[in-house]
N, C-alpha and C positions, 0 to 999 in steps of 0.2 A: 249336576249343575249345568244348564244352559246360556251359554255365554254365544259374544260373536267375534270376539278377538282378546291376545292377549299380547304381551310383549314378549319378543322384540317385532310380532307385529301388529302393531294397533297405533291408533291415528289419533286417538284422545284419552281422556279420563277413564275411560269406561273398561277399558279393558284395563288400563293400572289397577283399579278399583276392583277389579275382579280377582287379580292375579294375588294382590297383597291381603283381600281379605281372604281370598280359600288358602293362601298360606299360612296364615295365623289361624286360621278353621283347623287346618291339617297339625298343626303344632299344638293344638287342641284335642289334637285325637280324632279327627272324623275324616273320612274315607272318602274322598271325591273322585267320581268320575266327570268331567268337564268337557262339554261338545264343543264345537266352534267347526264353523260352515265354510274352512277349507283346510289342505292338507299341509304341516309345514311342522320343521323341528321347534321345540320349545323346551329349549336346554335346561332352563332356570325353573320350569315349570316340575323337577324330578320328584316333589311334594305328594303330584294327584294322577292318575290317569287321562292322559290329553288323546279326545279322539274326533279324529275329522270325519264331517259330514258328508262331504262330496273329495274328490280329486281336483280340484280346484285349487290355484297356489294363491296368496295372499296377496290384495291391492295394498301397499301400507300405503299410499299418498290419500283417498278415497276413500279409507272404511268400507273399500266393496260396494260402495253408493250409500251407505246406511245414511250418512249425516248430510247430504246433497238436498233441500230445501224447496230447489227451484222448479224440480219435475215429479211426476208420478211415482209413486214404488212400482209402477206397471211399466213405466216407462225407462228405470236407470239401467241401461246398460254396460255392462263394467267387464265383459270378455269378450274373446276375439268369436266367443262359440254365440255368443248373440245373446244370451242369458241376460233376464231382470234380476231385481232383486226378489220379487216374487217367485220366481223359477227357482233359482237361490234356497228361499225358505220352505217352499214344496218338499224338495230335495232332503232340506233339514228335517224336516218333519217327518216322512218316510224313512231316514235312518232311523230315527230312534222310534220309531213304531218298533221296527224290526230288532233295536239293539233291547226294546224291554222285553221282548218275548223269551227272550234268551236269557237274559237279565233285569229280575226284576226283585231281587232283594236288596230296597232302599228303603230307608223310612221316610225319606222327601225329595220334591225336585223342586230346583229353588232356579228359577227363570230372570233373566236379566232383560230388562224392556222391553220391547214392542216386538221386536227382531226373533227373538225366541218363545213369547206367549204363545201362540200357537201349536208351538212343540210341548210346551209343560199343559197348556191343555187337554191334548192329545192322549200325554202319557197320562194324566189322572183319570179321564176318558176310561181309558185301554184298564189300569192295573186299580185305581181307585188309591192309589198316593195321593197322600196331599199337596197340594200346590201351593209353592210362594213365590207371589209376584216381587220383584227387586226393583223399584222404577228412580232410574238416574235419571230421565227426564221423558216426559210426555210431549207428543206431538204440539200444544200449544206453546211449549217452552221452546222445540226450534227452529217453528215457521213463526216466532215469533210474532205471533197474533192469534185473533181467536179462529181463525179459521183451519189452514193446513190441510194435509191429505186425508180423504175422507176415510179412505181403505185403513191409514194408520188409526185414526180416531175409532173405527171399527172393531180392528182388530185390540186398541186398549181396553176399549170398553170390556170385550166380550171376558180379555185377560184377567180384568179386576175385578168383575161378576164372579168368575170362577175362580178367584185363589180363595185358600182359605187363610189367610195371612198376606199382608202388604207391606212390604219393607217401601219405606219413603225416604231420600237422601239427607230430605229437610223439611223443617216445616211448613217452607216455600208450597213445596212440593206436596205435603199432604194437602193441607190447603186445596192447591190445584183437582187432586184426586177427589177431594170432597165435593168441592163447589162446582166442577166440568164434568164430571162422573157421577157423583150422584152417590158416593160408596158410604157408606156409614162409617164414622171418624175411627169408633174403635174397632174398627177392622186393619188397622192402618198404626206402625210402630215406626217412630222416628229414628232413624241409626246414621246417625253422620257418617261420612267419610271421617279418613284418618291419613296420618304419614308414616310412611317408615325412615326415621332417620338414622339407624344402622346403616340404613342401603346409602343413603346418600353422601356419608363420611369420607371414603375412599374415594377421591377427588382431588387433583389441583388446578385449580383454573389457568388456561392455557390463555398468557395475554395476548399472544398473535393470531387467534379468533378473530378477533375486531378489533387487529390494530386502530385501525382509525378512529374509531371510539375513543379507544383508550387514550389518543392523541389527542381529541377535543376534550377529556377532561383532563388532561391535565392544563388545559386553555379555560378550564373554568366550567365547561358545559358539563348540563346535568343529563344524564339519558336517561328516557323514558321509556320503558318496554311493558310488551305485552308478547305473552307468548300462547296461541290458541288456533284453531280452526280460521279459516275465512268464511265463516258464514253469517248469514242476516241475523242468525239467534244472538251472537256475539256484540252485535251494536258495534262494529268498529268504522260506519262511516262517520258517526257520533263524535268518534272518538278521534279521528280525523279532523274534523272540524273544529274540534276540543283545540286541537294542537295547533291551529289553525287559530286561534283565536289568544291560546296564551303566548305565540309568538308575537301577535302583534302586538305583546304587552311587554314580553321579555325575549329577549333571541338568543339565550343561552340555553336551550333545549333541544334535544336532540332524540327523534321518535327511531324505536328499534321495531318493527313487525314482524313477529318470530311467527312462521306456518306458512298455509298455503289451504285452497280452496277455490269456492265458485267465486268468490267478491274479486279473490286477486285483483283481472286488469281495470276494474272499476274503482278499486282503491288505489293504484295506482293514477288512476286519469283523475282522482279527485287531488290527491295529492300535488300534481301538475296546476290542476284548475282551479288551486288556492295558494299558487305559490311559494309552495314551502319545500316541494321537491327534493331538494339541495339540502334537508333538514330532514327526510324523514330516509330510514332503509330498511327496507327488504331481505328477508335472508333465504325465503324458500323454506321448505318445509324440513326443520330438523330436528334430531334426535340423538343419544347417545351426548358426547363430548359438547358437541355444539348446541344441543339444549341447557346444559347446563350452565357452559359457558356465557349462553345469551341474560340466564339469569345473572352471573356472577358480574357480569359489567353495565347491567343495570343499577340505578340508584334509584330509582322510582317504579313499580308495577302497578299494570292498568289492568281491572277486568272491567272492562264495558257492557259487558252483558243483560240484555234488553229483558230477557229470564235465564238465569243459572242456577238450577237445581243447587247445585252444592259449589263445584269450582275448584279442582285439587291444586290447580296449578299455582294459586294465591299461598296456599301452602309450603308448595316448592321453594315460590318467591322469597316467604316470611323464613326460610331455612338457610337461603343465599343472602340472608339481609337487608331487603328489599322493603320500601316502607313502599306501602300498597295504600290503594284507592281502588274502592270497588264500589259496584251498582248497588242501591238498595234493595236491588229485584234479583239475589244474588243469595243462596245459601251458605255459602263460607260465611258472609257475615252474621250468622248465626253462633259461630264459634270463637270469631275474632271480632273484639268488640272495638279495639284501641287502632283499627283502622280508619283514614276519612272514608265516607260513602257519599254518594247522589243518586239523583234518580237520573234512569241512562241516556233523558234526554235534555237534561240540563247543560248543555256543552257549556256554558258559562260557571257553572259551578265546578264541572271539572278544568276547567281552565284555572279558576283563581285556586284550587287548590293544588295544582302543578305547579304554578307559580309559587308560592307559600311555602312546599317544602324546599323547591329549588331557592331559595332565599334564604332557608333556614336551616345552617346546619346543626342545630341544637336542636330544631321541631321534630326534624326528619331522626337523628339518633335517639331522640324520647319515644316516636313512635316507634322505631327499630325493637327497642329494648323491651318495650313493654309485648311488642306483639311476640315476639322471641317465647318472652313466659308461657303466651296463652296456645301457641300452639304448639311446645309442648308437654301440654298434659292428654294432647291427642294422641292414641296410638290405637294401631290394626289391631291389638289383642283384646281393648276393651268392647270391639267394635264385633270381632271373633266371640265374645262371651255373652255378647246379648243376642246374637247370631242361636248360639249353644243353646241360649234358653229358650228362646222363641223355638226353634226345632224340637226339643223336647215335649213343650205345650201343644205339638200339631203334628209331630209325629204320627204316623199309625196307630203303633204302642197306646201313645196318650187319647189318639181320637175313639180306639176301638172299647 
């Protein structure tokens, strides 16, 4: 397994999503060894063999540059030794040249985005395993347009030429793989994400997180939170503006901005530059206690998302109770129907529909309820068995 981060250190979805489906793979019966391209303990991870690509300790605020928008992969530098992120995946590459010569009894490597194709290339190259591409989201989904890095766009391409199997988060996302790539549709298996809500039980929400939250509502305000990356892919100057527009209709709202990224002091000055300043906060980028927490004193979640492959953190949301509004351009809404949605530049559609829960405390617990049901009948093990199957049909074994 080719991955580029897991928890406790990783910066988005992408490594929960890894971490939770190779532990239901592993509960499953199957044997992972899982790379990731720095060195760091991974307590929770005691399931699989965790092995680091380079000496390098872990960015958790940056993803290491992975998900930074605004520059080149040639250009993100993220240590003090001067390294890109291409230096970076070099690096990566060249471990596991050398870790399959050694070892090379696998029946698959199964590669997580852009970040690591290259390496599951390599290794098919080198031993003639078959290769599964894993794509949580493609370069047009987080330069959020059709353009983006050419080198990323390069390096997918070459990735989804050469798997022999394509795992897609959504059908968003296959979609994208067919119509920008050129791939043949049934090369390409749709496997949602999932939740673990065992993990999430062991919890009590600490209300002196956000005293002050919790002090405007019991004044009546409803808050509205989003918890994500700061990047362009995300849509949250949209979403800004959004808020920006349902105040001037209702001013009992209250915006939470749970992360941190390249937008930050721009989100910030926009905030300023429409007045609402005094209405919206900032938490900086967190995790553990205070992620949670940010869910648990929300009454409304926003994913703004201009394109979201899938989207776990709606998930999370819809776990803490959270009646959600999400993008149309958005793959969670594939699994949760009893959501509102828009398209993510409609700032006026999301405005009348922030207003509309915040007015209704009988809309806001119908949708609660109803979305409660639908996620969950989601879970990592169904997600693990179609994983199971698809490896069987592409295995060695099955291809030889």
């Amino acid at each position: 397994m080719l991955g580029w981060e897991l928890p406790p250190h990783n910066s988005g979805g992408l490594g929960v999503a890894c971490f939770e489906m190779s532990k239901a793979l592993a509960i499953k019966g199957a044997e992972i060894d899982f790379v990731v391209p720095y060195k760091a303990e991974h307590p929770e991870a005691h399931f699989m063999r965790v092995h680091a690509a380079t000496t390098l300790s872990p960015l958790h605020r940056l993803g290491m540059g992975a998900y930074d928008s605004t520059t080149s992969v040639d250009d993100r530098e993220f240590s003090s030794k001067g390294l890109t992120m291409r230096d970076v995946q070099k690096r990566y590459v060249e471990f596991v040249e050398t870790h399959v010569e050694t070892n090379s009894d696998y029946d698959a490597v199964h590669a997580h985005d852009w970040l690591t194709m290259e390496a599951g290339v390599r290794i098919k190259e080198l031993t003639g395993m078959p290769l599964i591409v894993h794509v949580h989201a493609t370069e047009f989904d987080r330069s959020a347009s059709d353009s983006g890095d050419p080198i990323v766009h390069e390096i997918e391409q070459q990735g989804l030429m050469m798997a022999d199997r394509i795992i897609a988060v959504s059908q968003l996302t296959k979609n994208i793989i067919v119509q920008r790539y050129n791939i043949p549709a049934d090369m390409i298996e749709v496997i949602h994400n999932a939740i673990d809500v065992e993990a999430l039980l062991d919890y009590d929400y600490d209300m002196t997180t956000y005293r002050y939250l919790e002090h405007l509502k019991e004044q009546g305000y409803t808050v509205v939170a989003t918890l994500t990356r700061f990047t362009v892919q995300k849509g949250l100057s949209h979403l800004m503006r959004a808020a920006g527009r349902a105040l001037d209709k209702y001013d009992k709202l209250v915006f939470l901005f749970a992360g941190d990224g390249e937008q930050r002091d721009e989100l910030l000055a926009l905030s300023a530059e429409l007045g609402i300043s005094d209405k919206v906060f900032f938490t900086g980028f967190v995790r553990g206690k205070k992620w949670r927490d940010a869910y648990s004193v929300a009454d409304i979640f926003v994913m703004s998302s201009v394109s979201e492959p899938f989207g776990i953190t709606a998930l999370e949301a819809a776990h803490h109770d959270n009646a959600i509004i999400l993008t149309k351009q958005s793959g969670v809404s594939e699994v949760l129907s009893s959501v509102f949605t828009y398209d993510f530049w409609d700032i006026d559609a999301l405005a009348d529909r922030l207003i509309a829960l915040a007015h209704s405390d009988a809309l806001k617990t119908t949708m609660v309820e109803n979305i409660r049901e639908e996620y969950a009948r989601l879970s990592w093990h169904n997600v693990a068995e179609k994983c199971m199957s698809l490896y069987a049909r592409t295995s060695r074994k099955a291809l030889s």
